[in-house]
C-alpha positions in Angstrom: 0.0 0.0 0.0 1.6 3.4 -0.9 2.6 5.3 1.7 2.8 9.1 1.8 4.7 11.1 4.5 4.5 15.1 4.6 7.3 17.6 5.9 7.8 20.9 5.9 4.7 22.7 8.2 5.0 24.9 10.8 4.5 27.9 12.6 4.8 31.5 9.8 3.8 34.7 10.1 0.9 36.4 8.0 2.4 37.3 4.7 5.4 34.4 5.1 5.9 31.6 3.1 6.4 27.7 3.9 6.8 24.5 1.3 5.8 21.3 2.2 7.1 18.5 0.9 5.5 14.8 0.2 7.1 11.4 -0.5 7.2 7.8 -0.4 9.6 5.5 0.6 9.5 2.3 -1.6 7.0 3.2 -4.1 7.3 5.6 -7.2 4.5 8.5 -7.1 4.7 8.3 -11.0 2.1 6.7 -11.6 -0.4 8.5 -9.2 -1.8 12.0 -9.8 -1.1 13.9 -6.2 -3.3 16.3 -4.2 -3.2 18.4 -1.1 -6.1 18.8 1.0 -6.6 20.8 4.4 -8.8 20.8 7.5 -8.7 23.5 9.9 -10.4 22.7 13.0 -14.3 22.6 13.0 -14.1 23.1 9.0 -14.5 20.7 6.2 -12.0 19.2 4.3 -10.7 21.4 1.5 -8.7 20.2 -1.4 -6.0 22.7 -2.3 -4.0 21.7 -5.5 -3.5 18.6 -7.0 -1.1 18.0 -10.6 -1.4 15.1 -12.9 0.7 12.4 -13.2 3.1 14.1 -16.0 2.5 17.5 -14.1 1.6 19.3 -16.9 -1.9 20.0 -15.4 -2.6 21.3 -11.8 -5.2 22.7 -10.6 -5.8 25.3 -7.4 -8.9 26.0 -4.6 -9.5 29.5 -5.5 -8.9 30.6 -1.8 -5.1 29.6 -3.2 -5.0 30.5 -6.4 -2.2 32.8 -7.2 -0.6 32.6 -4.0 0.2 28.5 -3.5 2.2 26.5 -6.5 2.3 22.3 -6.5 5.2 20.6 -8.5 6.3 17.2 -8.6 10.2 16.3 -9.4 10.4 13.2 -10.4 14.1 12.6 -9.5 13.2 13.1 -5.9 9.9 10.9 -5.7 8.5 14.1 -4.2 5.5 16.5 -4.5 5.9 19.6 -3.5 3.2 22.8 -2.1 5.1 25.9 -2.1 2.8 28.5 0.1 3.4 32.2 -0.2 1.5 35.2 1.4 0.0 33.0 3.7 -2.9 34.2 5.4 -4.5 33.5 8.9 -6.9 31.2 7.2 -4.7 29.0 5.8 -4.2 27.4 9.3 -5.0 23.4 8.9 -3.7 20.5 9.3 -2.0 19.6 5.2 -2.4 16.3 3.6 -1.0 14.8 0.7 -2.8 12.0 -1.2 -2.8 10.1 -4.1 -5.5 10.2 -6.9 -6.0 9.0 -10.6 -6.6 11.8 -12.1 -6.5 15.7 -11.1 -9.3 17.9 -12.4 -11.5 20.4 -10.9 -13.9 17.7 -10.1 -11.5 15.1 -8.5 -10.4 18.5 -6.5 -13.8 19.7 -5.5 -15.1 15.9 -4.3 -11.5 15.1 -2.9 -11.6 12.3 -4.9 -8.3 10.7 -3.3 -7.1 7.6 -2.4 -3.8 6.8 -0.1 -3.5 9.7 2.7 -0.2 10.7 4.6 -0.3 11.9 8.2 -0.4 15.5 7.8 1.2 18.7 8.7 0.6 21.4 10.1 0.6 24.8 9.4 0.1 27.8 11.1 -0.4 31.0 10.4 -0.3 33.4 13.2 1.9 37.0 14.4 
């Protein structure tokens, strides 16, 4: 079963920036098109960003869009969320997870399979 371990949260001040990082030990993300979702406490579940397995399509929440950029390099197994101009409200607790596909749909419905753990992030001065 693929396994998916985040990095890279923490604690930023309004206007900072943070990247989290996501990997798997043992198994290849190629073949998997990748998302990050959040939950900040006593909200839904929001997916962020996801790219497609050749990452030539992502796509963005539009509470992100403009401000946070996913990549994947392929060299490193790793997916990455880089975060700028972060804003109180991006608080949560950041998963990556692994799809089929990534499309506004699969976004919208967090249409994801294999979780990691989380990170989180905080936004606060």
């Amino acid at each position: 079963q693929l396994q998916l371990v985040e990095s890279g949260g923490g604690l930023v001040q309004p206007g900072g920036s943070l990247r989290l990082s996501c990997t798997s030990s043992g198994f290849s993300l190629d073949y998997y098109a990748m998302g990050w979702i959040r939950q900040a406490p006593g909200k839904e579940r929001e997916g962020v960003s996801c790219i497609s397995m050749s990452g030539d399509n992502t796509n963005y929440a539009d509470s992100v869009k403009g401000r946070f950029t996913i990549s994947r390099d392929k060299a490193r197994n790793t997916v990455y969320l880089q975060m700028n101009r972060l804003k109180p409200e991006d608080t949560a607790e950041y998963f990556c997870a692994s799809g089929r596909v990534c499309d506004y749909e699969s976004l919208q419905t967090i249409d994801f399979g294999s979780w990691g753990q989380g990170t989180q992030v905080t936004v606060s001065s």
